[in-house]
LOROGU-29452 format. One record per atom (N, C-alpha, C): x, y, z. Coordinates in steps of 0.001 Angstrom, whole numbers, padded with zeros to 6 digits, always signed. Layout:
N
XYZ/...
This chain:
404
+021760+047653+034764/+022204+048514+033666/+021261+048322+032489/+020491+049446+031858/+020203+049539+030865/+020259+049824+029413/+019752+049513+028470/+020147+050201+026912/+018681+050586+026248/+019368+051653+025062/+018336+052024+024394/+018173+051820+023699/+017217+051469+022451/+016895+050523+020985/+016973+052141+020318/+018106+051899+019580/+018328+053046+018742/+017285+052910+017184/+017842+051664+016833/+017052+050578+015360/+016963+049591+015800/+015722+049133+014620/+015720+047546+014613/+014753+047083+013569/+015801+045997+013418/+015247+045461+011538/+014874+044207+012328/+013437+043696+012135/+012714+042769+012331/+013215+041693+011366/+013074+040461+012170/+013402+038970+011489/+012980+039174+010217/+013987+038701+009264/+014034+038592+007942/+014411+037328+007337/+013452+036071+007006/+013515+034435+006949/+014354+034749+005811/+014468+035624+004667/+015747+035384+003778/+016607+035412+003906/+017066+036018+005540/+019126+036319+006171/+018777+035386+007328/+017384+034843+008026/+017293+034025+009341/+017860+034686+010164/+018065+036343+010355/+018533+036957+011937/+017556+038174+011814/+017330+038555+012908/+017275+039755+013363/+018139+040847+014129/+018080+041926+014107/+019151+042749+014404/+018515+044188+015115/+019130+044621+016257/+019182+045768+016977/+020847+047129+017099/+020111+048318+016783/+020956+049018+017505/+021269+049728+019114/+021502+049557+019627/+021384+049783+021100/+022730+050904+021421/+022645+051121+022726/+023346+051838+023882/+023132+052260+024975/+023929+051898+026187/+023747+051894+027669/+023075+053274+027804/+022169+053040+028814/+021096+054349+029267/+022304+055407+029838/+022085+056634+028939/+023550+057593+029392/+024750+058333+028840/+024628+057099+027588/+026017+056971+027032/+025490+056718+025229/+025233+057932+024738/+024601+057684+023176/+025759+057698+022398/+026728+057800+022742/+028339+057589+021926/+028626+056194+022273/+027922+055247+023191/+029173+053857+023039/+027712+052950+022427/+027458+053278+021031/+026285+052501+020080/+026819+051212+019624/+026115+050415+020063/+026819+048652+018769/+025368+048201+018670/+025481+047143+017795/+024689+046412+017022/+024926+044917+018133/+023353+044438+017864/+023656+043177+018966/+022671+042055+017808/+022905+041242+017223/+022012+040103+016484/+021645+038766+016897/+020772+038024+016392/+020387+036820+016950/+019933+036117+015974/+020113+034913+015539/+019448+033895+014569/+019639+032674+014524/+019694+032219+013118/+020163+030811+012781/+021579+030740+012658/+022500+029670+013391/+023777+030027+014660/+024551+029781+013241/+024187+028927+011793/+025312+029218+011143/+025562+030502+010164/+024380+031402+010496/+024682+032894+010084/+025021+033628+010980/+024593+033439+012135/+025241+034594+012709/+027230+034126+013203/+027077+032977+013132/+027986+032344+012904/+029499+032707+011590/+028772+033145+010673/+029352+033320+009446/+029257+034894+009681/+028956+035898+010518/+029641+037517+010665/+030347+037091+011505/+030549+036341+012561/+031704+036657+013104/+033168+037098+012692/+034115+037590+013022/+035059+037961+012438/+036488+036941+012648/+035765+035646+013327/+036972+035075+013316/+035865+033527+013231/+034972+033702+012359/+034299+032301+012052/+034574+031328+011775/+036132+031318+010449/+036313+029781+010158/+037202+029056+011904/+038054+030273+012894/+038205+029706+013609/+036435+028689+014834/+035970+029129+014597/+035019+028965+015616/+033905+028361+015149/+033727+028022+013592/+032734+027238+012818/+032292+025789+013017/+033616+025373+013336/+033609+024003+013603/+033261+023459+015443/+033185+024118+016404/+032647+023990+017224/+031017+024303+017354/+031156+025659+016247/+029537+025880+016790/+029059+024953+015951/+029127+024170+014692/+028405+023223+014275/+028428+022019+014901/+029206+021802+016020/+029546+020368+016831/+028008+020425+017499/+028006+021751+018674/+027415+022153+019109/+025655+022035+019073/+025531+022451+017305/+024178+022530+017095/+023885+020927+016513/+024667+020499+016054/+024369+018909+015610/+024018+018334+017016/+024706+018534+017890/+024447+017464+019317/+023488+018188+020195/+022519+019416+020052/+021296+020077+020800/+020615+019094+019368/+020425+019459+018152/+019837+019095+017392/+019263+017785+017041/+020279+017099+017263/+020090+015434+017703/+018992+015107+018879/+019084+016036+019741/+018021+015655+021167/+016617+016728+020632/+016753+017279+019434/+015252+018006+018885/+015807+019511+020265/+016812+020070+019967/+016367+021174+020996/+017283+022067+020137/+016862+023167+019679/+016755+024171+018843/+017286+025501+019620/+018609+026422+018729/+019265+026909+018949/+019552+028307+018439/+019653+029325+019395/+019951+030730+018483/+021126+031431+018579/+022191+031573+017736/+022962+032234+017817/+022912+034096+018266/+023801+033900+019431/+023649+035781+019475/+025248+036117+019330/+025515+037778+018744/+026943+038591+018381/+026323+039469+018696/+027404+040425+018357/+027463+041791+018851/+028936+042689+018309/+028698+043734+017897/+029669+044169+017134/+030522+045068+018894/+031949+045467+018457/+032752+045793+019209/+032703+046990+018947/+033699+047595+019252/+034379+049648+019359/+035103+049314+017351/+035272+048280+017263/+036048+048233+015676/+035151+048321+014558/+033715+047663+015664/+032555+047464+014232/+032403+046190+013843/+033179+045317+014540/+033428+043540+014065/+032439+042896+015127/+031966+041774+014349/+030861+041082+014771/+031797+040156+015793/+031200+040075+017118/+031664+039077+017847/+030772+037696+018378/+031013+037045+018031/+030020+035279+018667/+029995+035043+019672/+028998+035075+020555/+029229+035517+022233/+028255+034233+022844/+028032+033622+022151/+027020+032507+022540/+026086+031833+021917/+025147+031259+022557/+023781+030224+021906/+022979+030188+023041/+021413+030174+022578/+020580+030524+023582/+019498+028774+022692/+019002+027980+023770/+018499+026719+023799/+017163+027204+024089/+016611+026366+023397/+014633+026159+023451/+014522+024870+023071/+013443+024526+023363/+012538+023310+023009/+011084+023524+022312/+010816+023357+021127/+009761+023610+020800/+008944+022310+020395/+008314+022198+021005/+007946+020606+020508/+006869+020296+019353/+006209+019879+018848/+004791+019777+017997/+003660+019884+019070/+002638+020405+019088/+001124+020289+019500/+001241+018820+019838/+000400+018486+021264/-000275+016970+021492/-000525+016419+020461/-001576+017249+019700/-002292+016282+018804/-001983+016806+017476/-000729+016857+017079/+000046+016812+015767/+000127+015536+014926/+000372+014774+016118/+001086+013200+015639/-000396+011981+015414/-001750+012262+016082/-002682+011448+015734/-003369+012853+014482/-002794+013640+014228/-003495+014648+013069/-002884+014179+011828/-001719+013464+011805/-000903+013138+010605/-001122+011498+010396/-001088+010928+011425/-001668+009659+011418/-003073+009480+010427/-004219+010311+010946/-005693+010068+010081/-005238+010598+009117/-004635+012161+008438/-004049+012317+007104/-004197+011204+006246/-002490+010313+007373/-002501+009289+005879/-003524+008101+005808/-003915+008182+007008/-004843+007057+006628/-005966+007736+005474/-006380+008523+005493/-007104+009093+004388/-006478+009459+003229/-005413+009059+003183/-004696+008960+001467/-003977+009991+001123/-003446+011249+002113/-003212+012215+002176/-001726+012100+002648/-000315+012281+001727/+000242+012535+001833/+001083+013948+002222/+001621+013448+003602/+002402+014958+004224/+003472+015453+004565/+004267+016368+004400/+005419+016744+004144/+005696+017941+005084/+006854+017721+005592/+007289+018989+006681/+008132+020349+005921/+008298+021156+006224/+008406+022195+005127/+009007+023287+006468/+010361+023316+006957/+010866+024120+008003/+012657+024697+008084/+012760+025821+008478/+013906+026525+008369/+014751+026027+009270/+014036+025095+010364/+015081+024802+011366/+016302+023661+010830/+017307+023405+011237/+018280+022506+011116/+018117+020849+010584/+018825+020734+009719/+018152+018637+009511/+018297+018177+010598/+018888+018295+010850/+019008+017345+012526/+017742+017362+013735/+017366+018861+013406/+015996+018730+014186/+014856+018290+013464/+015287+018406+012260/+013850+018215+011270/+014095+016723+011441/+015145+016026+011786/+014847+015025+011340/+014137+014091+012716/+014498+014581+013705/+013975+014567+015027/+012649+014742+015177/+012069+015951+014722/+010979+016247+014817/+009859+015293+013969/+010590+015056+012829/+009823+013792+011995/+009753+012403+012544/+010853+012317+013285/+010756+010605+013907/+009711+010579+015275/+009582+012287+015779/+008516+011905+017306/+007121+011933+016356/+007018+012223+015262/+005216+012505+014588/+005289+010856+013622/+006263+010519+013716/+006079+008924+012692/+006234+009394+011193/+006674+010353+010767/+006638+011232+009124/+007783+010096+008386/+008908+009610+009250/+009965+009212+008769/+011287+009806+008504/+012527+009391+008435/+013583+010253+008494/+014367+010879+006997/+013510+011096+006169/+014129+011398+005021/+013865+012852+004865/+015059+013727+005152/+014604+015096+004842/+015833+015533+004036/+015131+016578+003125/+016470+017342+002133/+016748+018728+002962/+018059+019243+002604/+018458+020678+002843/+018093+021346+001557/+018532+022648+002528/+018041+023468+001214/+018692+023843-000174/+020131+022619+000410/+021136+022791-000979/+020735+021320-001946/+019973+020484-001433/+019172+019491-002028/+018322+020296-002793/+017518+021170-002463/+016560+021741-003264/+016990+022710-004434/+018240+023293-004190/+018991+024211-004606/+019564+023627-006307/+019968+022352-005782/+020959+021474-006842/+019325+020436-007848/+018299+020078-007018/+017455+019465-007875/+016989+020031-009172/+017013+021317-009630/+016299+021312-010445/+015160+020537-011086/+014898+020107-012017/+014037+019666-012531/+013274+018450-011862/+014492+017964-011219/+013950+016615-010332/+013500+016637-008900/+013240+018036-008529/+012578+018749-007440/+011341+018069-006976/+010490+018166-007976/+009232+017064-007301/+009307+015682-007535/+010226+015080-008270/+010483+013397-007875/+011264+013273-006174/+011778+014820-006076/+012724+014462-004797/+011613+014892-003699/+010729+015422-003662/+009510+015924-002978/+008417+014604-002704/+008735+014265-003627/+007348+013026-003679/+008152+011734-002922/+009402+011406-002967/+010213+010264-001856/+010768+010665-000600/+010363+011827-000383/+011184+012778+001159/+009812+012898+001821/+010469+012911+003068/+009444+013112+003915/+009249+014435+004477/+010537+015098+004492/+010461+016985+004965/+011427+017584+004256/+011499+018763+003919/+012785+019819+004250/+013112+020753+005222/+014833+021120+005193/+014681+021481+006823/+016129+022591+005814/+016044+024049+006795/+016942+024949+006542/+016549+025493+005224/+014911+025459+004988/+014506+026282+004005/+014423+027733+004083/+014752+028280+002586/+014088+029641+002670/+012556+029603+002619/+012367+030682+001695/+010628+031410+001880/+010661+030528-000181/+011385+031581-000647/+011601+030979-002177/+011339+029078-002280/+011992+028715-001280/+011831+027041-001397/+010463+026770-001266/+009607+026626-000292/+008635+026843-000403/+007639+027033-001206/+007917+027908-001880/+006985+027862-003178/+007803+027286-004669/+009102+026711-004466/+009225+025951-005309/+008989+024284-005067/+009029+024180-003904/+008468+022864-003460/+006761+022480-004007/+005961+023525-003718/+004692+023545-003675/+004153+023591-005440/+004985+024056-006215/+005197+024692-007533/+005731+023163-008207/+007052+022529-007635/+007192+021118-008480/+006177+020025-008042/+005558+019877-006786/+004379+019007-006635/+003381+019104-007527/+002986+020202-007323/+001831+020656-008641/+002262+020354-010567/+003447+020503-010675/+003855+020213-011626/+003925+018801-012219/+003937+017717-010735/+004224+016373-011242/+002381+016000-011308/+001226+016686-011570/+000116+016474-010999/-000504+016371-009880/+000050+016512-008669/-000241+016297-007495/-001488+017664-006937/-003009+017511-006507/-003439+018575-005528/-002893+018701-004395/-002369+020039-004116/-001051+020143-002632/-002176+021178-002309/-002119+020724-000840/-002404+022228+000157/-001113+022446+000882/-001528+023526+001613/-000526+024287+002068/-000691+025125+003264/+000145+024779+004486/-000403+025298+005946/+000669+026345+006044/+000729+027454+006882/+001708+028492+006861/+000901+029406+008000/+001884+030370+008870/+001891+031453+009144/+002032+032593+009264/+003551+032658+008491/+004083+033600+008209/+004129+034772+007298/+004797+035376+007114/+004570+036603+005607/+005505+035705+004495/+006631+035238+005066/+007519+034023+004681/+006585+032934+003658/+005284+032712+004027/+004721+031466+003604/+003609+031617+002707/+003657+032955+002481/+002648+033613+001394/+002378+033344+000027/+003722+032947-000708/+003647+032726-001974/+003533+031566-001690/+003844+030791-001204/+003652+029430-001354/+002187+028589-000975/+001604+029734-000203/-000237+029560+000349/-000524+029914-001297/-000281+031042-001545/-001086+031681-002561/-000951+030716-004515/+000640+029509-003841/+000601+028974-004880/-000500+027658-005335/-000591+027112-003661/-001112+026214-003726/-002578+025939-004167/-002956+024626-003914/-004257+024468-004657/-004850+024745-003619/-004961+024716-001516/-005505+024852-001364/-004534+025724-000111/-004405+026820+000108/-003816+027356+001075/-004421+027848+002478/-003534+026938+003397/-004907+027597+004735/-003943+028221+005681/-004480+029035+006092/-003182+029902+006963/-004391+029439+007978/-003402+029009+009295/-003474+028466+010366/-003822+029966+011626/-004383+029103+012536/-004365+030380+013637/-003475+031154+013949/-004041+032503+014381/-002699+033449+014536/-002099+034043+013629/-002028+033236+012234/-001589+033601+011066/-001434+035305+010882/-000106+035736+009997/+000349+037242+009979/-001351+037487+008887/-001542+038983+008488/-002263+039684+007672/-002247+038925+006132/-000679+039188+006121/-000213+038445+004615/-000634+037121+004215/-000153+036218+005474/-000823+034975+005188/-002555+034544+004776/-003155+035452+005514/-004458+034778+006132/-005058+035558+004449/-003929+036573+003861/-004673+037021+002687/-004153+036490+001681/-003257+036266+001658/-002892+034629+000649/-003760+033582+000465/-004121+032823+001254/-004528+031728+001392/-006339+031765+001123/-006625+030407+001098/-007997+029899+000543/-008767+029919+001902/-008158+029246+003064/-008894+028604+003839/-008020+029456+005445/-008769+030014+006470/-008228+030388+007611/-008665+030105+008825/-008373+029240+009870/-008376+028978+010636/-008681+029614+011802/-009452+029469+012246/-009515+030462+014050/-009608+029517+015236/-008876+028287+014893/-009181+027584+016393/-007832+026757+016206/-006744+026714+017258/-005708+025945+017289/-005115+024588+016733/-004603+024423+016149/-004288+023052+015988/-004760+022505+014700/-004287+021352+013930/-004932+020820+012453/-005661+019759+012283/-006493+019820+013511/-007514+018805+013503/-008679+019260+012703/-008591+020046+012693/-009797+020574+012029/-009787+020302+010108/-008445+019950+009920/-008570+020203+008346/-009055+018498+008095/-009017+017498+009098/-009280+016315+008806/-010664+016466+008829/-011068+017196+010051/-012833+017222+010186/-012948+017466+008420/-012757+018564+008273/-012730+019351+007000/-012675+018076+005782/-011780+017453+005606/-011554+016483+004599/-012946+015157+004702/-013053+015048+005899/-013925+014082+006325/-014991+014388+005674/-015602+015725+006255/-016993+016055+005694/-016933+016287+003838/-015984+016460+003446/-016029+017392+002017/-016302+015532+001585/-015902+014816+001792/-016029+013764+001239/-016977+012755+001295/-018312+013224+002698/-019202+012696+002720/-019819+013473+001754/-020177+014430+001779/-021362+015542+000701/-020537+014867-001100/-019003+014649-001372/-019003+014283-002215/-019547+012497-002479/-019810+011953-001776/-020631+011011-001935/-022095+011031-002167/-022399+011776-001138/-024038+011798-001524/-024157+012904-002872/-023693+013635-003345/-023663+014340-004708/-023705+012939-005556/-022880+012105-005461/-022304+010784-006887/-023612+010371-006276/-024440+009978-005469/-025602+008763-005103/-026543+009905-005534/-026687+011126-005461/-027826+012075-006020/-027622+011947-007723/-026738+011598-007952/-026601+011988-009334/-027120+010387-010401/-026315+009556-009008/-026599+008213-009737/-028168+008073-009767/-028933+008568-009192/-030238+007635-008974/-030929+009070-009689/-030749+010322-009824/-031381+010954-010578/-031402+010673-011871/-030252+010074-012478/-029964+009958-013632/-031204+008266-014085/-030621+007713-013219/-031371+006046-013147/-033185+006167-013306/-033418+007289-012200/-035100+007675-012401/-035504+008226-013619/-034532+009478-013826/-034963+009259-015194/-035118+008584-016618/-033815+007851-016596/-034159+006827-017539/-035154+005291-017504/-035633+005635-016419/-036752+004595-016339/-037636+005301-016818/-038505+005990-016137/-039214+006710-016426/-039454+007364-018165/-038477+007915-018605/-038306+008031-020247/-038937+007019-020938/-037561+005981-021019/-037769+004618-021498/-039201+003560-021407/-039644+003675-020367/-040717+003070-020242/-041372+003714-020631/-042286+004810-020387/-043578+005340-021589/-043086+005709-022827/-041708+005911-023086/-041640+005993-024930/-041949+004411-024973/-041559+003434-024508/-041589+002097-025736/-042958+001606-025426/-043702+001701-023978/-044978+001582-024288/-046123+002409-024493/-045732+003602-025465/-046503+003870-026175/-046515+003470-027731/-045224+003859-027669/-044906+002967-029634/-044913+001543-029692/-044916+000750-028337/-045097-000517-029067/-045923-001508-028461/-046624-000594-027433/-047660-002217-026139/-049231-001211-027245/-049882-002812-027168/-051164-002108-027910/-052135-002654-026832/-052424-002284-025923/-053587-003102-025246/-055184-003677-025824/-055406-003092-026355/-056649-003597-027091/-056502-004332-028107/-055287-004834-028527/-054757-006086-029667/-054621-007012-028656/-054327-006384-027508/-053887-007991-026787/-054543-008639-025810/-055730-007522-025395/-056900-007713-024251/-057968-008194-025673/-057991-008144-026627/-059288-008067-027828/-060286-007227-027095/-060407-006528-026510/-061602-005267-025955/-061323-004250-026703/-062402-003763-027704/-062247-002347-028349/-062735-001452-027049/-063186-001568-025883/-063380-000569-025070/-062047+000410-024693/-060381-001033-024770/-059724-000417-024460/-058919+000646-025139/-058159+001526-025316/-057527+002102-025650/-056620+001178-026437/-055696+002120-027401/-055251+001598-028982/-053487+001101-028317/-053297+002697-027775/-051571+002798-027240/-051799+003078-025692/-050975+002451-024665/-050859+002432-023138/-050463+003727-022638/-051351+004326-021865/-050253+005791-021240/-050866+005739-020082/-050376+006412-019131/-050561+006686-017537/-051437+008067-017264/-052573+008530-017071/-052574+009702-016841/-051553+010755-016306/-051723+012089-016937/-050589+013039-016715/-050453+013437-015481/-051513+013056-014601/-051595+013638-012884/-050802+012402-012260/-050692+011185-012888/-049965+010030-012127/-048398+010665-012775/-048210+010894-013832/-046920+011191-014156/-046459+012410-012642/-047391+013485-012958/-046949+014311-012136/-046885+014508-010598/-047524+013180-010306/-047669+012274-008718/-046187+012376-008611/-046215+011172-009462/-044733+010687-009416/-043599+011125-009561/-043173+012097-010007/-042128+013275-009901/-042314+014061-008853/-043171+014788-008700/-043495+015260-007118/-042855+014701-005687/-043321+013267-005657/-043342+012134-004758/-041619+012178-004883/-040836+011925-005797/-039634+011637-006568/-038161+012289-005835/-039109+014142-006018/-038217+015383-005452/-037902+015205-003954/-039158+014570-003256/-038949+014527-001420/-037966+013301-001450/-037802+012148-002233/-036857+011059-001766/-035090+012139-002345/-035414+012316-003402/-033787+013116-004218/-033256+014080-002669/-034159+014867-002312/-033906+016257-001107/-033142+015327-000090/-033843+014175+000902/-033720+013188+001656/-032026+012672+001378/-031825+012747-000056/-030195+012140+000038/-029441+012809+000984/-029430+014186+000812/-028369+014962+001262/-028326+014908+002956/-029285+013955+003479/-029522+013892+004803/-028928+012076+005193/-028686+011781+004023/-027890+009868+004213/-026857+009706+004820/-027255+008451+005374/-025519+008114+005895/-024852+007623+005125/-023703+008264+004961/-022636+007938+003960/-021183+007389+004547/-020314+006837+004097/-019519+006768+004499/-017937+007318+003257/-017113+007525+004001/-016291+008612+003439/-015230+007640+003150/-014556+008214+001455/-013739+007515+000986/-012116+007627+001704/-011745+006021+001639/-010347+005842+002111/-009623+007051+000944/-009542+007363+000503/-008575+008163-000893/-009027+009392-001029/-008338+010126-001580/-008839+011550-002532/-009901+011020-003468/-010991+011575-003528/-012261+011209-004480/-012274+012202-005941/-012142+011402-006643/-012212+012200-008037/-013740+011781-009040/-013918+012400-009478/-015324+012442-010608/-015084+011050-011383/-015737+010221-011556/-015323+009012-012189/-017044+008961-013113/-016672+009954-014076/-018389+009977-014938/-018755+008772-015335/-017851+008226-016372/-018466+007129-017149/-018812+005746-015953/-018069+005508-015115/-018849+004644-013830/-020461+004707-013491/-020110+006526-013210/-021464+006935-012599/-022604+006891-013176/-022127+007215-014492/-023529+006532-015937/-023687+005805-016323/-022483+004697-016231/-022938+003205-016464/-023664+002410-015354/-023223+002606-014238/-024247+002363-013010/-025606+002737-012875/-026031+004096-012957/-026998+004635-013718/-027785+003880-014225/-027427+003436-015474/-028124+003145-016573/-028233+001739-016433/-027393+000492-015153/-028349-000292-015420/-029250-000501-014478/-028377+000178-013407/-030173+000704-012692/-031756+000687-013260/-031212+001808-014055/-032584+002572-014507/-033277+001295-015791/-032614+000293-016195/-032958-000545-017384/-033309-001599-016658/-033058-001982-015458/-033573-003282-014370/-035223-002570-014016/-035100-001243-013843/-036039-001106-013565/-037073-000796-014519/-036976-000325-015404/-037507-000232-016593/-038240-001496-017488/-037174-002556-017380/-037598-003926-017270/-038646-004024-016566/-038256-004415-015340/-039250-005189-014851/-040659-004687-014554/-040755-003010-015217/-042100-002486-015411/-043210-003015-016564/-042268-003336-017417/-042377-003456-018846/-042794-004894-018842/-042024-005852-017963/-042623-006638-017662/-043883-007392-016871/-044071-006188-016100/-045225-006153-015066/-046805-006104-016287/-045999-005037-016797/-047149-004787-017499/-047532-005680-018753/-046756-006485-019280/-046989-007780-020205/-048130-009029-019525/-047817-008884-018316/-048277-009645-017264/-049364-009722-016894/-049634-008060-016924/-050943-007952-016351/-052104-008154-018053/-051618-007500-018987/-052391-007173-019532/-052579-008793-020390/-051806-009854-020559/-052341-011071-020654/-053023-011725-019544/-053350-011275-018275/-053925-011879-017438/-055484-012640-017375/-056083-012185-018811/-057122-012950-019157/-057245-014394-019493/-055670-014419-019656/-055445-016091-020192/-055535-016797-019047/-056198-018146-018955/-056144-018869-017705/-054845-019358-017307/-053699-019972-018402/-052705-020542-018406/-051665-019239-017620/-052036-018087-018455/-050837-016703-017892/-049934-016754-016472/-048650-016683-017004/-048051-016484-015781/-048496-015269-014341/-049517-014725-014998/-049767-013626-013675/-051072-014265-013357/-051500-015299-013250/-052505-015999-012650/-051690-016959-011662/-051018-018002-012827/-049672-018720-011888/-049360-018611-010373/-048484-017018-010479/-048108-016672-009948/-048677-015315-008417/-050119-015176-008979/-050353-014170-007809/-052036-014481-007962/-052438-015564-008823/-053643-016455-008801/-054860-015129-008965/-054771-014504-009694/-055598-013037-010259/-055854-013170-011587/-056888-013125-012589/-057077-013445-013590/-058080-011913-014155/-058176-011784-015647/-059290-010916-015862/-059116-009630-015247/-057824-008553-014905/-057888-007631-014926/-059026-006704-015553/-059468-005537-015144/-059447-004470-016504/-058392-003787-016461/-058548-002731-017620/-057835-001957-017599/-057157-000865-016876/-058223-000411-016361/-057967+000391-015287/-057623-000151-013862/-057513-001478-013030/-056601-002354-012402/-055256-002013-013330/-055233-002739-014428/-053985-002590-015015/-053076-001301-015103/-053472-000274-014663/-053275+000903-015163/-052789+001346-013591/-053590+001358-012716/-053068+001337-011072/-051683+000515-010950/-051943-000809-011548/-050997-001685-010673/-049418-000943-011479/-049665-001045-012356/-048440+000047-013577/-047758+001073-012616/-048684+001897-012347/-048588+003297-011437/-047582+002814-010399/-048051+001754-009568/-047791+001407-008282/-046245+000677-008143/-046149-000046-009440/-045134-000547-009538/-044018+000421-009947/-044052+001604-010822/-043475+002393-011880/-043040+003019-010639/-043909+003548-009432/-043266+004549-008499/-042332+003432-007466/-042622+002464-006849/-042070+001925-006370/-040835+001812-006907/-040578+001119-008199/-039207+001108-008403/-038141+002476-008695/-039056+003494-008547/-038772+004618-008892/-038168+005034-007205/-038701+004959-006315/-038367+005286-004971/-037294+004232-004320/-037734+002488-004829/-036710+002195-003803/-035176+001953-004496/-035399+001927-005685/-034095+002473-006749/-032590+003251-006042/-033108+003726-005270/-032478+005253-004213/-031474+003846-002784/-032149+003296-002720/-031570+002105-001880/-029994+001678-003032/-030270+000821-004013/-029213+000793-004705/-028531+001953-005093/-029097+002470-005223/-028245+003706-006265/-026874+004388-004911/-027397+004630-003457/-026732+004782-002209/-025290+004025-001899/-025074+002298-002507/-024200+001963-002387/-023476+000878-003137/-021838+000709-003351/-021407+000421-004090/-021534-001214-004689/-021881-001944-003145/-022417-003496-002913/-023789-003532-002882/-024285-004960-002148/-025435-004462-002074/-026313-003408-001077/-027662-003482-001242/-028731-002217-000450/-028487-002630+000464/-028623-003468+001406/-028557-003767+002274/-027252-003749+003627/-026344-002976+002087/-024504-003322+003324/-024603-001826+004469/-025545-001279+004138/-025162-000115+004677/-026674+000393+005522/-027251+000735+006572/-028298+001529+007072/-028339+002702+006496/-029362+003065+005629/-029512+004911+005188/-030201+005443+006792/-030102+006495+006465/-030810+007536+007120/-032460+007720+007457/-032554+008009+008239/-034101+007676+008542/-035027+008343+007616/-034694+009757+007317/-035242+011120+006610/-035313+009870+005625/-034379+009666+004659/-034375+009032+003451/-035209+007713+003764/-035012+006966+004547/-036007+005586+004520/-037551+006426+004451/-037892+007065+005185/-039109+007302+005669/-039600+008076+003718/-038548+008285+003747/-039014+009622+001984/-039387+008516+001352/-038664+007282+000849/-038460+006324-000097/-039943+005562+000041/
């Protein structure tokens, strides 16, 4: 026996049913309405519900308890009255790799939260097979929080028997307590709440609405990919802070050292040779060696091995310039010192005889060895500047060794 779909109003997550008009192939006078949903609405048209409320909630608490998820179906009579004619059982489980996708999350500092219309009882099920934990609110928790919505967001682990509206007030008080929230969704249901978030990714499959809400869209199954995703965003934000640290460090060597030895090293006061020059400078083709030379090690970062922060990484300037800067003043030093060194090297007693048994420079020796030293510390600078301990805790990248 057949029927014919007279109407039909597609699932609507703000009533949780969907609904058909039908009638047996034959017979366009015996028309009823047949519905299906979430069992305590369709539950609540029945016409004799408070009798029958208390079983069907027995019912869905004890499928719900074993994580197996339930749809109420009715059907209106010859009177027009909704009748409760049953429950139809599924199992929907999480993806394989849901539960090691939430695992690296938190190990990467990334707090995560379940956000679903189905029943607490399954939500809470569904949270204990992924390890999330068993603390979930209803949607009359969310209803009654007001203001304390994201203190109750930030100690819960899910909500369960949400609307579409919750959702983006969930996503709306996180953001409010300071928190960056992303936001996964498929639905047309999950739109405002993609479109609220800081980073909204509509997942594969995702409706039109969603995938145009959202920041970020998916075309390959499953949320492994947003860890890849987190992984990488956080190596490139490392090598950005090590590009920045050692650009900043080169240049203040570089500055610093020919301003103070030009205003204050006199070589020919301290060699007594009027042949030499009055104030110390480098020719402008060694300057421009050396910046040249400078750009191939800086390019080379973005090719380092880095390793990616346990946490959310935030801009931490004044670190990054105080690191910087004593970088760039160690090295600056010990140019400054090189060059004290050399240019007393006429003295027999001089520590740069002492020490590397060379006496009687000229100037132009002196002026090479400057060069040689000025770029060196200028290139291997890039070694420290790479990591937070010492140069040595970490192997760079070959590109970058070979640049340096």
């Amino acid at each position: 026996k057949g029927y014919v779909a007279v109407d039909y109003v597609p699932f609507d997550p703000s009533v949780k049913r969907t609904e058909s008009t039908v009638h047996p192939v034959g017979s366009p006078n015996k028309t009823f309405k047949v519905t299906k949903g979430a069992p305590n609405v369709i539950c609540d048209l029945a016409h004799n519900a408070e009798e029958i409320r208390g079983k069907v909630e027995e019912l869905v608490d004890n499928y719900a308890g074993r994580g197996i998820r339930c749809l109420g179906i009715a059907y209106t009579d010859s009177s027009n009255q909704w009748n409760f004619c049953g429950m139809l059982t599924f199992v929907d489980p999480p993806r394989p790799d849901t539960k090691e996708v939430i695992r690296k999350a938190m190990e990467l500092g990334v707090g995560v939260k379940m956000i679903t219309g189905d029943h607490v009882a399954i939500a809470k099920e569904t949270c204990r097979m992924l390890d999330l934990g068993t603390t979930v609110l209803s949607n009359k928790d969310i209803e009654t929080a007001g203001t304390r919505l994201g203190d109750l967001a930030e100690g819960c682990d899910g909500f369960a028997g949400v609307f579409p509206e919750h959702k983006f007030d969930i996503v709306n008080a996180l953001r409010g307590n300071g928190w960056l929230c992303g936001m996964t969704g498929d639905g047309v249901n999950d739109a405002p709440a993609l479109k609220r978030a800081d980073i909204g990714i509509a997942v594969e499959g995702a409706t039109d609405a969603a995938r145009a809400a959202a920041d970020i869209v998916l075309v390959s199954p499953g949320l492994s990919v947003i860890i890849e995703a987190i992984d990488l965003a956080r190596q490139i934000f490392q090598r950005m802070k090590n590009y920045i640290t050692y650009r900043i460090a080169c240049t203040l060597q570089l500055l610093i050292f020919f301003f103070l030895t030009v205003l204050f090293v006199a070589p020919r006061q301290i060699m007594d040779d009027p042949s030499v020059p009055q104030y110390f400078a480098l020719p402008v083709m060694a300057m421009v060696l050396i910046t040249i030379l400078n750009d191939g090690t800086i390019i080379s970062i973005a090719y380092d091995h880095v390793v990616p922060g346990s946490y959310p990484e935030k801009w931490n300037l004044p670190t990054v310039i105080a690191v910087a800067i004593c970088l760039g003043a160690v090295a600056c030093a010990s140019s400054i010192l090189m060059l004290y060194l050399c240019l007393f090297s006429h003295e027999g007693d001089s520590l740069f005889n002492k020490w590397f048994g060379a006496h009687d420079l000229t100037y132009l020796q002196i002026r090479c060895i400057i060069y040689l030293k000025v770029s060196i510390s200028d290139f291997l600078t890039v070694f420290s500047a790479r990591t937070q301990g010492p140069f040595f805790e970490r192997r760079p990248g070959g590109l970058l060794f070979s640049a340096a």
